[in-house]
Legacy VTK file of the C-alpha trace (Angstrom):
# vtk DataFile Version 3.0
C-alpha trace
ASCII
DATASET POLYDATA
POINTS 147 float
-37.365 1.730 -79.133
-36.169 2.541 -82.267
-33.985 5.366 -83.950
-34.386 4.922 -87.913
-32.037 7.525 -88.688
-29.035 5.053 -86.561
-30.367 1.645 -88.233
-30.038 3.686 -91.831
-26.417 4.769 -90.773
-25.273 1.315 -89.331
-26.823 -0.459 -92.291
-25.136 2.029 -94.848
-21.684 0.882 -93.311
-22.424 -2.545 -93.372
-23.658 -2.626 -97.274
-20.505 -0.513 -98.037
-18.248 -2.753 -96.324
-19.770 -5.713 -98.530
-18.576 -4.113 -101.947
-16.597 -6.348 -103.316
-12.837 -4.922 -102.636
-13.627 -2.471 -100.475
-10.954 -3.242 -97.782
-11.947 -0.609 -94.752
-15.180 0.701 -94.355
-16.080 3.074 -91.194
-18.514 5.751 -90.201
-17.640 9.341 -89.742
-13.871 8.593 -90.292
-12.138 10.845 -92.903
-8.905 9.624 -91.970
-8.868 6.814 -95.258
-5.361 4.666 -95.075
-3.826 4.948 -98.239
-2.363 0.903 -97.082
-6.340 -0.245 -97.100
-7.520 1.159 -100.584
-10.279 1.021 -102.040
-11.730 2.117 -98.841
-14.869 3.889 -97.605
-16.629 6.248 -95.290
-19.792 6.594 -94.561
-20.825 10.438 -92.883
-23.727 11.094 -90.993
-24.678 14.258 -93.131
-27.821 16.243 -92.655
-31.277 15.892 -91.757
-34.348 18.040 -91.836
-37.791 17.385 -91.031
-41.214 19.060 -91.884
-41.796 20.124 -88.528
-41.381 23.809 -89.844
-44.196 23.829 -91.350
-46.764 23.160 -88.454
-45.076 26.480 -86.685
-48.092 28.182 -84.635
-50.659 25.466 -86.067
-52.447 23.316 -83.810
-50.858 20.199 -85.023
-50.013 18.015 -81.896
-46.592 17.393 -81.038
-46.393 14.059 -80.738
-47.818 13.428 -84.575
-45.052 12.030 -86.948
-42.645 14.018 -88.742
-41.299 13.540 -92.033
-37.613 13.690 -92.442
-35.017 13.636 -94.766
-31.714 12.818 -94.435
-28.920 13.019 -97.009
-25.960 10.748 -95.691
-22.963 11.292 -97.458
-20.506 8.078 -98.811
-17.370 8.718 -99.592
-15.248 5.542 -101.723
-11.438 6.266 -102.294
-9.456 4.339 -104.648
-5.790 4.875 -105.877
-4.726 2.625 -109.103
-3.985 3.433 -112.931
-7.520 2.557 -114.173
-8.729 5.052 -110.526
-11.972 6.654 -112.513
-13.225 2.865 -113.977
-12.409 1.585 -110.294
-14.858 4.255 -108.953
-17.149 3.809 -111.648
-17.245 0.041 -110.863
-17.472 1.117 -106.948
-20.411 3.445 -107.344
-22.325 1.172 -109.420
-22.200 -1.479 -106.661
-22.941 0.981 -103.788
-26.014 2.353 -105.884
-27.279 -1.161 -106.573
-26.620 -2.556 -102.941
-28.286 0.899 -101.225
-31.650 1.474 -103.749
-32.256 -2.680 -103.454
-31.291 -3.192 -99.335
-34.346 -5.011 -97.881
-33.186 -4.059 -94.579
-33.171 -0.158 -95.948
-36.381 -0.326 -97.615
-38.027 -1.626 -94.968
-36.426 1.138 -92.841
-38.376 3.912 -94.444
-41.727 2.413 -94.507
-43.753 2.494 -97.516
-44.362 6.350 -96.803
-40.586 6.768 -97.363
-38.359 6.291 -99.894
-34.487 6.210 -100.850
-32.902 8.497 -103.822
-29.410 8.641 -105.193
-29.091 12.006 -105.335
-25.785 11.933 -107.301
-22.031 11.708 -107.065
-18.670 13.971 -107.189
-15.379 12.874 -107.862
-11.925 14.914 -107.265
-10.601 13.552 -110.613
-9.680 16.246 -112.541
-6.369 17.663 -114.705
-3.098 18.306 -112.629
-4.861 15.991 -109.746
-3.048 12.685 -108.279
-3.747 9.157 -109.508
-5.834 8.599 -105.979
-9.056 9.719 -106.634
-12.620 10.121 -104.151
-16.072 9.826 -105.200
-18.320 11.281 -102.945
-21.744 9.802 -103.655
-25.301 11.546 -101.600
-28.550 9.181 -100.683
-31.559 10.748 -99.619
-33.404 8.584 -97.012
-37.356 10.203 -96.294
-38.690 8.399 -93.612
-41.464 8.885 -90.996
-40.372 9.924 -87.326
-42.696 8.778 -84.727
-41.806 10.402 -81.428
-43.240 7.040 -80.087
-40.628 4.744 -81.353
-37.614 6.560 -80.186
LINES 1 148
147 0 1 2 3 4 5 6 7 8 9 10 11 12 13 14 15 16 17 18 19 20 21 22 23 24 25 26 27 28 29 30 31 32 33 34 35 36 37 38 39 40 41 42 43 44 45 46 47 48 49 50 51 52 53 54 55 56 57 58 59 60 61 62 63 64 65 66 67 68 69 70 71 72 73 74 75 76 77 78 79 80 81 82 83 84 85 86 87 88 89 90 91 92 93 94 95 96 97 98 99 100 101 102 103 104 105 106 107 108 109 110 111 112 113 114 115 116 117 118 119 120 121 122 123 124 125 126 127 128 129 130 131 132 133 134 135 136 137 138 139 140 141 142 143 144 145 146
């Protein structure tokens, strides 16, 4: 039995914890230690399916879905150069998360991976630590028969 959407989320963790000086990684933790920076979290987000669509159809129930999920990543880092550290962060975490074997073969080739984008709290009259909050979107196939 498998649940792709929890193999997505552990592996997220794990290829976030690999980044080279990331020093805490967890999931669903927004309590960062400023003592373990850079650090990351990794967020379950959202997910929606297309099982809307088939509403009053005749479509059998037990057909696969397609769903998308948008986990959320957030990276915090607190240093004088704080936006080229993030810059340097969130190039590694794209490269590690759009190349992941392990992901990739996650979503099956009907599914696919996007980096959606990123937002930062850096901005005028803000602090030195800064967060970039980058978004994924994972579309994969849900077969009620592998859960």
């Amino acid at each position: 039995m498998t649940d792709r959407r929890e193999e997505i989320l552990e592996r997220l963790v794990a290829l976030v914890a690999a980044i080279p000086n990331i020093r805490w990684a967890q999931r669903n933790n927004p309590d960062i230690p400023d003592d373990q920076l850079p650090a990351a979290s990794v967020f379950d987000g959202d997910e929606e399916s297309n099982g809307d669509i088939d509403i009053g159809s005749s479509r059998p129930p037990n057909r696969p879905y397609v769903v998308r999920m948008t986990p959320e990543i957030i990276i915090a880092e607190q240093s004088n150069e704080v936006g080229s550290d993030l810059a340097t962060l969130r190039v590694e975490l794209i490269k590690r998360v759009l190349n992941d074997a392990a992901l990739l073969a996650t979503v099956g080739t009907n599914g696919n991976i996007r980096y959606l984008g990123c937002q930062t709290d850096l901005g005028w009259g803000r602090s030195l630590q800064g967060a970039l909050q980058a978004q994924f979107t994972f579309k994969y196939p849900l077969k009620i028969e592998e859960l």
